[in-house]
N, C-alpha and C positions, 0 to 999 in steps of 0.2 A: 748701500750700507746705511743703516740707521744709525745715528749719533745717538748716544745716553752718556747724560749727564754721572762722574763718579758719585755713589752713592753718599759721600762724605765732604764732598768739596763744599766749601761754604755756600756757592748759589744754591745749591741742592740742600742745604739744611736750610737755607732761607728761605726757601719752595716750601717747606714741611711746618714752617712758625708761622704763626701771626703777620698778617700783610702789613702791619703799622711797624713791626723789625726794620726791614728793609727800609721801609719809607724814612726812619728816625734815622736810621744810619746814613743815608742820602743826605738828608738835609744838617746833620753833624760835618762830610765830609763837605760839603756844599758851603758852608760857615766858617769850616776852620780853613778851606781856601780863601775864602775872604778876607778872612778876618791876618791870615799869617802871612800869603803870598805877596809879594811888588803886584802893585795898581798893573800894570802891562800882562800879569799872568793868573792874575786873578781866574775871568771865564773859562782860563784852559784848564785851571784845578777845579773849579767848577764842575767839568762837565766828567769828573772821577765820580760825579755821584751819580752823574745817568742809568750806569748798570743798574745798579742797586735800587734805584726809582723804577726801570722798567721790571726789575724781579718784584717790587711790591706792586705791584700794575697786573702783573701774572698771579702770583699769589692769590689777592683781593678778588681778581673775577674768577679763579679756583675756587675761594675758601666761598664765596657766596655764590657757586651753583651746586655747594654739597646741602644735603636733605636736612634738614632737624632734626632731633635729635628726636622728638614725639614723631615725626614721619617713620623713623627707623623703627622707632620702638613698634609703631601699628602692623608695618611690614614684619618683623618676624615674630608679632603674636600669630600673623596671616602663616605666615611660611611653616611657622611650628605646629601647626594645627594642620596641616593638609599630609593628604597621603603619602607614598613616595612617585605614587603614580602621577599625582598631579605637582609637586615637587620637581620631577624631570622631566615634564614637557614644561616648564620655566626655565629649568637650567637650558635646554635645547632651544629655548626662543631667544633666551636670552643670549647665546654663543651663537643662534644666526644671526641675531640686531649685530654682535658683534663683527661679523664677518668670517664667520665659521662654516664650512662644511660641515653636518655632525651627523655620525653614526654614534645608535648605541650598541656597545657590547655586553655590559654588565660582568665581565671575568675579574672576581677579587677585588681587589680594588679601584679597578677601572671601569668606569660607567660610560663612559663615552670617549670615543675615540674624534678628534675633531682636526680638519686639514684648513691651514689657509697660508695663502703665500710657498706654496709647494713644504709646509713645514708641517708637523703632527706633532700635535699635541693629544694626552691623555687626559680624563679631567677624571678626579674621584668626587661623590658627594655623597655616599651612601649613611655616612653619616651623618647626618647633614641638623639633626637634634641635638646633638651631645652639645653640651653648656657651655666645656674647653675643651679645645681637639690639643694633642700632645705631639709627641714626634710619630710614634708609632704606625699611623696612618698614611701619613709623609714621607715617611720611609718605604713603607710597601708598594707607593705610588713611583717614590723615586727606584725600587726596584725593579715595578713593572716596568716603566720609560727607558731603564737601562737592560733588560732583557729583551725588550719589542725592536726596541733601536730609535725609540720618540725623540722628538728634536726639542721639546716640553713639556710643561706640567701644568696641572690648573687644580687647587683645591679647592673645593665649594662649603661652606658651612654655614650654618645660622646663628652660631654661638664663637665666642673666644677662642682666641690660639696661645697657648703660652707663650714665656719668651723662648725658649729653649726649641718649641715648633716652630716661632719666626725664624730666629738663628738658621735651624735647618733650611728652613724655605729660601734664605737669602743664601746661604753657601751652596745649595744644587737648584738654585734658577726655578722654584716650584713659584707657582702666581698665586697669591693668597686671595680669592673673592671671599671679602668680610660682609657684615651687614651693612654697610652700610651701602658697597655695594650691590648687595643687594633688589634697594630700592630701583635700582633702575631697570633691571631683570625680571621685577614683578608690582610694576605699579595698580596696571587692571586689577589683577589678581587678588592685591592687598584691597583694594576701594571695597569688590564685590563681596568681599567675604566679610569684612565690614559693616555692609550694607545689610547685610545677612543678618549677622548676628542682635 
């Protein structure tokens, strides 16, 4: 069984800020042990701040092995510009780098059917241009998954999700691949087309 953190609990929104959060709040809690506790229990309030030091420690090597923001940007001038043909054989390299089994089917909103860990998942990305993807797409996905009997969902786009399409994706378990993820799906891909132009 895999442990997940709730999506609300403080570690978990201190996952998602700035890695110098955590680290200030450490060394506040780290201070006012000092500074308020008896000499004898000082290092024990001390080490209240450890958590919180090893969540900016995780954070900090997260927040610096995401792309730039000019890397994203080159990536889905690349992404936006290719067919749909060459579009999904990225999404399908990129869900085996993942550890995916993938079929495609292309039925409605479903482009690819993908198994791993004896689970199925359905992945849509037929839209994969449009600017902001809405609920509407996300919905038809989460109807195919609930008619098929999928155990997942995966949306693929190159543009924006509302908030309204997040909300959805967070309340029926849909996996939102953003651009940003992107970049690691199609890095050849973005260099050569680049190179190209």
């Amino acid at each position: 069984m895999k442990l997940k953190m709730a999506e609300n609990s403080l570690f978990a929104i201190l996952m998602r800020s700035p890695w110098w959060i955590s680290l200030a709040i450490a060394a506040a809690v780290i201070v006012v042990a000092i500074a308020a506790l008896p000499s004898a229990y000082r290092y024990y309030g001390a080490f209240g701040g450890l958590p919180f030091l090893v969540v900016a420690c995780v954070a900090a090597y997260r927040q610096l092995r995401l792309p730039s923001a000019a890397k994203v940007e080159r990536t889905l001038d690349a992404v936006r510009a290719m067919s749909w043909n060459e579009f999904a054989a990225g999404v399908e390299a990129g869900l085996r780098a993942d550890g995916y089994d993938v079929v495609r089917v292309e039925r409605g909103e479903v482009d690819f059917e993908a198994t791993k860990s004896n689970r199925r998942t359905l992945v849509g990305c037929k839209r994969f241009k449009v600017a902001r993807t809405g609920i509407r797409p996300l919905a038809d996905l989460h109807a195919a998954c609930v008619a098929r009997e999928a155990d997942d969902a995966i949306y693929v786009a190159a543009g924006e999700f509302t908030d309204q399409a997040r909300a959805f994706a967070i309340a029926h378990r849909i996996r939102l691949v953003q651009p940003a993820d992107l970049v690691a799906w199609f890095p050849p891909v973005g260099r050569n087309r680049l190179k190209a132009a």
